[in-house]
C-alpha positions as CSV (number, residue, x, y, z in Angstrom):
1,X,-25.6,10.7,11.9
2,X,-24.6,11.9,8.4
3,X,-23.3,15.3,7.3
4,X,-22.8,16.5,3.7
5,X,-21.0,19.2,2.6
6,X,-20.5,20.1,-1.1
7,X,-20.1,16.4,-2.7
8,X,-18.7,14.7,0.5
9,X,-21.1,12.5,3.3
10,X,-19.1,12.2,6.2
11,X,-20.5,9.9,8.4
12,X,-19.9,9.9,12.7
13,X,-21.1,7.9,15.2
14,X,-22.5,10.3,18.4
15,X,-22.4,9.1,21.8
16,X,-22.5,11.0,25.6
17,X,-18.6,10.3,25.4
18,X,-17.3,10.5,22.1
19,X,-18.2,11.7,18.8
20,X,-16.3,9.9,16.1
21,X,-16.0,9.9,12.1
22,X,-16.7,6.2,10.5
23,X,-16.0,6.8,7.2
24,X,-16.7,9.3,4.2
25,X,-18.0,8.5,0.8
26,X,-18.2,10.5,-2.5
27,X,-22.1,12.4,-3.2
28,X,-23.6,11.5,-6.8
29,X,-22.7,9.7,-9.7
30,X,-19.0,9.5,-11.2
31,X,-21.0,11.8,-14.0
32,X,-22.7,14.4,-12.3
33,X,-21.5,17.5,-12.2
34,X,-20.9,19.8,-9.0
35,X,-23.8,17.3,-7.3
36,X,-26.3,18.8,-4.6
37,X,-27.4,17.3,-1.6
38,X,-31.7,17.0,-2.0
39,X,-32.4,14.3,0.7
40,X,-30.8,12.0,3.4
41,X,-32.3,9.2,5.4
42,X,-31.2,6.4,7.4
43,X,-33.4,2.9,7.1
44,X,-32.3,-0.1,9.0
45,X,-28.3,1.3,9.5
46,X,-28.5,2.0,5.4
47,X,-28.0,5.5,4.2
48,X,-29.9,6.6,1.4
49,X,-28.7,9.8,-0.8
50,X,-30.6,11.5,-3.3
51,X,-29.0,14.7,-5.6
52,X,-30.7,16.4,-8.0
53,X,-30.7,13.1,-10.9
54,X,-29.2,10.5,-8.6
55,X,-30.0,7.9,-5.5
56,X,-27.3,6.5,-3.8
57,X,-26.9,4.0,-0.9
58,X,-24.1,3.8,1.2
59,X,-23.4,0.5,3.5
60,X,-21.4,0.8,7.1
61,X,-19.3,-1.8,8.2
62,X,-19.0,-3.5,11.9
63,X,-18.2,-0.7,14.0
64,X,-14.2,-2.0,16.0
65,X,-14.4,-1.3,20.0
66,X,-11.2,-0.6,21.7
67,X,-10.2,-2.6,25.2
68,X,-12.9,-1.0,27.1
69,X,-15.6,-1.7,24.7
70,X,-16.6,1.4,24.3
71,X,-15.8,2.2,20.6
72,X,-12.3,4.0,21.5
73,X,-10.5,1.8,19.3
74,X,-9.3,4.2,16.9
75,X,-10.3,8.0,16.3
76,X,-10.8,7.9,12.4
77,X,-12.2,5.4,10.0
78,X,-13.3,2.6,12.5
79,X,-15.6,1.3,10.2
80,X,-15.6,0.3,6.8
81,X,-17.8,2.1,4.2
82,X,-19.4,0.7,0.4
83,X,-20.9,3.4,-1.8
84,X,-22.9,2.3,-4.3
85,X,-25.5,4.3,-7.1
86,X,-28.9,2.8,-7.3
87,X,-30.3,4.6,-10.1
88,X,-29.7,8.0,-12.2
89,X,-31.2,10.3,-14.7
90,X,-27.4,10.3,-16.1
91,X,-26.2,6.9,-17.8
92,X,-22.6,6.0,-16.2
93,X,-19.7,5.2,-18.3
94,X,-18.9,1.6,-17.9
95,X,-16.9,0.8,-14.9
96,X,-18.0,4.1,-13.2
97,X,-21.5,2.1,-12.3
98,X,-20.3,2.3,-8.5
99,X,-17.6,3.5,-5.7
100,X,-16.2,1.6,-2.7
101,X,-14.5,3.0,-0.4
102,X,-11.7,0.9,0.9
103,X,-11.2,-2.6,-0.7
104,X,-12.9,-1.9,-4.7
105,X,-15.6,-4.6,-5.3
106,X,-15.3,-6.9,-7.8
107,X,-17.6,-5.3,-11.2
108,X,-18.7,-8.8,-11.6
109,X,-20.8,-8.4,-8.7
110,X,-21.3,-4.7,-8.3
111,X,-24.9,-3.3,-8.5
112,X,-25.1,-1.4,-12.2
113,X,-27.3,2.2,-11.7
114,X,-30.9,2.2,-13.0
115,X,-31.5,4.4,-15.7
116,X,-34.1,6.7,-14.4
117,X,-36.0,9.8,-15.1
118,X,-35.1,11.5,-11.5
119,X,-36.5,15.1,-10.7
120,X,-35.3,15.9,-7.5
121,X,-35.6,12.6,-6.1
122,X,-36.3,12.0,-2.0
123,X,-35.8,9.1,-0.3
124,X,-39.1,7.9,1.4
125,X,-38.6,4.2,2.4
126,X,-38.8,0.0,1.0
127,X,-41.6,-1.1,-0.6
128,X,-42.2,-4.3,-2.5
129,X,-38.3,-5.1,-2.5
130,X,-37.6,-1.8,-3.8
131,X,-36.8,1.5,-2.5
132,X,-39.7,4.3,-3.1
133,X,-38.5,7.9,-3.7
134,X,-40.8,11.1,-4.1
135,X,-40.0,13.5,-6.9
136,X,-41.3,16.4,-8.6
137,X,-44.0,14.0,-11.2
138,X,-45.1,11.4,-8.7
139,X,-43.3,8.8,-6.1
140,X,-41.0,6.1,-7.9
141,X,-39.9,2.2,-7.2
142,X,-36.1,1.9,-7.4
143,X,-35.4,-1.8,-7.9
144,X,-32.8,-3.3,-4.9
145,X,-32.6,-6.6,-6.9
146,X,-29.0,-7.1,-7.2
147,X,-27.8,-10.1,-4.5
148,X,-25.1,-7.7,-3.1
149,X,-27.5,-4.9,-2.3
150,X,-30.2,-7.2,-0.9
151,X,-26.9,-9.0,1.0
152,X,-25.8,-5.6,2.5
153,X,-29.3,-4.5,3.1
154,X,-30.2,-7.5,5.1
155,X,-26.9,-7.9,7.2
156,X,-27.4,-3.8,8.0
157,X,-30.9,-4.9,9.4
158,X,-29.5,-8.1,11.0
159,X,-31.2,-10.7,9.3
160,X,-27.8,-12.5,8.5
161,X,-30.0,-15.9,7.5
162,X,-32.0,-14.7,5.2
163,X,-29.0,-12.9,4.0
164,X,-26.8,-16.1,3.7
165,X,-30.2,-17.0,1.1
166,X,-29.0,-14.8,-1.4
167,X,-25.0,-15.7,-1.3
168,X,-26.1,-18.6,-4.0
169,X,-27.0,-15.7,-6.4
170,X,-23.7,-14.7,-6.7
171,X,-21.1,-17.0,-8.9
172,X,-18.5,-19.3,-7.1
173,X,-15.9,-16.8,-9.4
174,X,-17.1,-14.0,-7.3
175,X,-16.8,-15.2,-3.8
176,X,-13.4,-13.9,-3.1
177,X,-14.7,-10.4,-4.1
178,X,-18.1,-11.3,-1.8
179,X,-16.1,-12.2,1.0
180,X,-14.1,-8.8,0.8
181,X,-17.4,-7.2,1.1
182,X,-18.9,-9.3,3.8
183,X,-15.6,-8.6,5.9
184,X,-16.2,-5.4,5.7
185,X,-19.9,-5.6,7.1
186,X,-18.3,-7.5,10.1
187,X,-19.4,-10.3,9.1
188,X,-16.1,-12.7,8.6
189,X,-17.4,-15.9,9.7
190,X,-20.0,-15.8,6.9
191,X,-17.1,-14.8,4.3
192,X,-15.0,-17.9,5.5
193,X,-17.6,-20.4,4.4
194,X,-18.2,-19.3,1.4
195,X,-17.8,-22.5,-1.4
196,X,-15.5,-20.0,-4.0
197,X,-12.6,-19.6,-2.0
198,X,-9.1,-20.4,-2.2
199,X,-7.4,-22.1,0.9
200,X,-5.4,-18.9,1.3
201,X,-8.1,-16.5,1.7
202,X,-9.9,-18.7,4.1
203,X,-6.4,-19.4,6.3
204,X,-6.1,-15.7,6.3
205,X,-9.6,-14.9,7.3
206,X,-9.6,-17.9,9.8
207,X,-6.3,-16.6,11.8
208,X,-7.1,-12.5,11.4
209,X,-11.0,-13.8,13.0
210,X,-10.2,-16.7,14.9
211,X,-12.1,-18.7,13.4
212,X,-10.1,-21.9,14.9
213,X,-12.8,-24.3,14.1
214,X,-12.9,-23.1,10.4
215,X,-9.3,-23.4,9.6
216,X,-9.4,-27.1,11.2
217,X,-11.9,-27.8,8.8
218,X,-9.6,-26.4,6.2
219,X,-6.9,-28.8,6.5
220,X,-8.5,-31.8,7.1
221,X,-10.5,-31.2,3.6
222,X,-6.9,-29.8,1.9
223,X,-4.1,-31.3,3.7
224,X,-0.5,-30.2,4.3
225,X,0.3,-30.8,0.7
226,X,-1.9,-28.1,-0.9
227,X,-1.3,-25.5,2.1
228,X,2.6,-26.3,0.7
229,X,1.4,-25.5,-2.6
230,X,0.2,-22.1,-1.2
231,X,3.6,-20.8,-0.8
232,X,4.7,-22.1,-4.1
233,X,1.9,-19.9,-5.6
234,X,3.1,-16.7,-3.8
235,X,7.0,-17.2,-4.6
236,X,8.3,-18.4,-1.1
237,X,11.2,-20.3,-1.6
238,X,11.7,-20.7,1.9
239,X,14.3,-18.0,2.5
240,X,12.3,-14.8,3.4
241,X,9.2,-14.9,5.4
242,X,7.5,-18.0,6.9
243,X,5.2,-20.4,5.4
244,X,1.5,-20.9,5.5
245,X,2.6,-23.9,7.6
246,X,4.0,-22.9,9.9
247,X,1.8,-19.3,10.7
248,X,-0.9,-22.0,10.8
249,X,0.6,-24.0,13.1
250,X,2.0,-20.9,15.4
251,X,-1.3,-19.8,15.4
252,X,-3.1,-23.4,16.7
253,X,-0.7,-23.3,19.0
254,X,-1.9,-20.0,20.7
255,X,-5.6,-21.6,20.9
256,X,-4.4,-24.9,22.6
257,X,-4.4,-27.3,19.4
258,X,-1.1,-28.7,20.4
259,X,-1.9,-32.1,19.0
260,X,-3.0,-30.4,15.3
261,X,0.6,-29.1,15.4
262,X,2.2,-32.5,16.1
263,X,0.1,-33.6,12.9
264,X,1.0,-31.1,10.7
265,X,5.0,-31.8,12.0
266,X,4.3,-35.1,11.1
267,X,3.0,-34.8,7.9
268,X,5.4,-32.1,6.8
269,X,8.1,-34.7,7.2
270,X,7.0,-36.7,3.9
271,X,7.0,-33.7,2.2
272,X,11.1,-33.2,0.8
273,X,13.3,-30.5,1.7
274,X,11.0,-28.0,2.4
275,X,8.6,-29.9,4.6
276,X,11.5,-30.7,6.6
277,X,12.1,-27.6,7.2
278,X,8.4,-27.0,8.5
279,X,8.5,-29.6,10.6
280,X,11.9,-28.5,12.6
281,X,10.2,-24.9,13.2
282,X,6.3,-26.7,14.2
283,X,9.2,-28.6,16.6
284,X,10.8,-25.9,17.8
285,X,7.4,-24.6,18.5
286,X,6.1,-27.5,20.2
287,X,9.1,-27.4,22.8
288,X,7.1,-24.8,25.4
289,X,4.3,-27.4,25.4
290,X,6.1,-31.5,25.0
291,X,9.8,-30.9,24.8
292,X,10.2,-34.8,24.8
293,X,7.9,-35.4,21.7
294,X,9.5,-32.5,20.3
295,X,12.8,-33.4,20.7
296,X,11.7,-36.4,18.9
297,X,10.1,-34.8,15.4
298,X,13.4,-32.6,15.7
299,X,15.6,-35.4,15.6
300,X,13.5,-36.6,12.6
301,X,13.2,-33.5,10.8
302,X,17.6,-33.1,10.5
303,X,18.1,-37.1,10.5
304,X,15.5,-38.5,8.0
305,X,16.0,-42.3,7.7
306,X,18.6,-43.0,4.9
307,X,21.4,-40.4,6.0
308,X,21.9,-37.0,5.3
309,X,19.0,-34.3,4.1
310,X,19.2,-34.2,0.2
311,X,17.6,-32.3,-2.6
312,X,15.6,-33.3,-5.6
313,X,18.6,-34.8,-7.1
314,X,19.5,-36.8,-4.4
315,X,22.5,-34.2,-3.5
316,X,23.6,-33.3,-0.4
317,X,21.6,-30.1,1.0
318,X,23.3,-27.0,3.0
319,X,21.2,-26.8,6.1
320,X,23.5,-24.9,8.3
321,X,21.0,-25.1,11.0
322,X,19.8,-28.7,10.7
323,X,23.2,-29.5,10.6
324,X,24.4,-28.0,13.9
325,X,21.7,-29.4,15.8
326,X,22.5,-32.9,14.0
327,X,26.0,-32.4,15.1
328,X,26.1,-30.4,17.9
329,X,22.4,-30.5,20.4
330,X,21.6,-34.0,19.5
C-alpha cells in the first residue's frame, strides 16, 4: 500500500505480522510547485501517481527476507525504489526529466517526460502499450515506449523473458547503468549477462549473488591476465586491500571449486611479481582443502626457477614474507 502526504509517497508493505516501510519517493515533477496528490493506483506491482499536471510511475525493487523468510530482514528501506515522470503539462529542465531513488540512472537511458496538456490527470490502466489516464477534457494515452520503462514494467509483472526482449534496445554503453537498475528490481542474474559489461562489475555482481557459474564463465572468456589488469585500473599496487584474484578465488573456494583455485594459482605464477604474490595467498588458501598440492604451488610461488624473486629490472625484490617461508618453513 501507498501513502502520500504533502509531496512525499511512502510506500509499506502490510502483512498479519508486520507492517514495514519499502522505500519513499518524491510526488511531481522537479518543476512543479507545492504538488497535490489527484490519484494513486497500483497495476501489476507498478505505482502510478498523478498531481494536478503530472503522471509519475514509481518501480519497487525485490523485496530482502531475513533468516526466517518472513520479510524481517531489516525494518526500513528493504527494497529499492525508481521514480520516474512519464508525462507533464510543465516541460522539465534538462537533467531534471527523472528521480531515482538510491543508485541515479544513467540519463542515457532514463525515460524523458512527455509533454502533455494534463488537467487533473487520473490513472485508469494500459492500453495499447500505453498508459490511459482520465482528465477533465476526455481520457488520454501516455506513451511507455522507452526500453527501461517497458523493462521495469514487465519484470514488476514477471514476464522477465519478454523483458530480456527489450535489453537489445538499450546501447552496450548503457549496460552498466541497466544492470544497476535491474539489481535493483532483484533481478541480478539478468544484470550479469548483459554484453556491455566490464569484468569488474560482473565479478562483483557474480560474488555479492552467487552467481558461481557466471563468474566461471568470466574467467575462462578473460583469463587471469585481464582480472590482473582489474586491479591495475583501480590503483592496487598490492599493498592495501586484496586483489580481484584472490577475492575470486576465496570466494570459489567457499562453493567447492577447489580445482578453479589451483588454476588460477597456477596461472598467476607466469604473471611477475605480483602474480606471485597471488599465487602464495590462492596457496595459503588451498591448505584447509590439499595441503600437499599446496605446499607445492607455495614452494613455487617464493622459489621460481632461476633463483631469487626479482622485479622488472631483474633486481632483487623485498618479499619479507616469501622470504621467511623460503628460508625458514620450507
Amino acid at each position: 500500500c501507498a501513502f502520500i502526504v504533502g509531496n512525499r509517497i511512502a510506500i509499506y508493505l502490510s502483512d498479519q505480522q508486520s507492517f514495514t516501510l519499502l522505500g519513499t519517493a518524491l510526488l511531481g515533477s522537479p518543476t512543479e510547485v507545492e504538488p497535490t496528490i489527484q490519484s494513486a493506483k497500483f497495476i501489476h506491482r507498478v505505482l502510478y501517481c498523478s498531481t494536478r499536471t503530472t503522471v509519475q510511475c514509481v518501480f519497487l525493487g525485490e523485496l530482502e527476507t531475513g533468516e526466517d523468510g518472513e520479510g524481517q530482514g531489516r525494518e526500513a528501506g528493504v527494497c529499492e525504489v525508481d521514480s520516474f515522470v512519464l508525462a507533464s503539462a510543465d516541460v522539465p529542465a534538462p537533467g531534471l526529466a527523472s528521480r531515482s531513488i538510491g543508485m541515479n540512472v544513467d540519463n542515457s537511458i532514463s525515460p524523458v517526460p512527455t509533454p502533455m496538456a494534463l488537467n487533473q490527470p487520473s490513472v485508469l490502466s494500459y492500453h495499447g502499450g500505453s498508459l490511459l489516464v482520465s482528465t477533465t477534457s476526455g481520457p488520454v494515452a501516455i506513451p511507455l515506449a522507452n526500453a527501461l520503462l517497458r523493462i521495469g514494467i514487465l519484470l514488476s509483472a514477471g514476464q522477465h523473458t519478454r523483458a530480456q526482449r527489450w535489453f537489445e534496445a538499450v546501447p552496450e554503453e548503457s549496460h552498466e547503468a541497466l544492470a544497476r537498475f535491474l539489481e535493483r528490481r532483484g533481478v541480478p542474474d539478468l544484470a550479469a549477462n548483459l554484453p556491455g559489461l566490464s569484468l569488474e562489475t560482473i565479478i562483483d555482481l557474480s560474488i555479492r549473488y552467487g552467481l558461481t557459474e557466471r563468474l566461471e564463465l568470466a574467467i575462462e572468456t578473460h583469463g587471469v591476465e585481464t582480472m590482473q589488469m582489474v586491479d591495475m585500473g583501480r590503483g592496487l599496487s598490492g599493498n592495501g586491500g586484496h586483489s580481484v584474484i584472490v577475492c575470486v578465488g576465496a570466494y570459489l573456494l567457499g562453493q567447492g571449486k577447489a580445482e578453479l583455485v589451483r588454476r588460477l594459482a597456477t596461472e598467476c605464477m607466469v604473471l611477475g611479481e605480483a602474480g606471485r604474490r597471488e599465487a602464495f595467498v590462492l596457496a595459503g588458501l588451498l591448505l584447509a582443502v590439499d595441503a600437499p598440492d599446496a605446499r607445492r604451488l607455495i614452494k613455487r610461488a617464493v622459489k621460481p626457477p632461476g633463483g631469487a624473486v626479482t622485479d622488472a629490472d631483474n633486481q632483487p625484490l623485498q618479499w619479507p614474507v616469501g622470504e621467511f617461508v623460503r628460508d625458514h618453513l620450507l
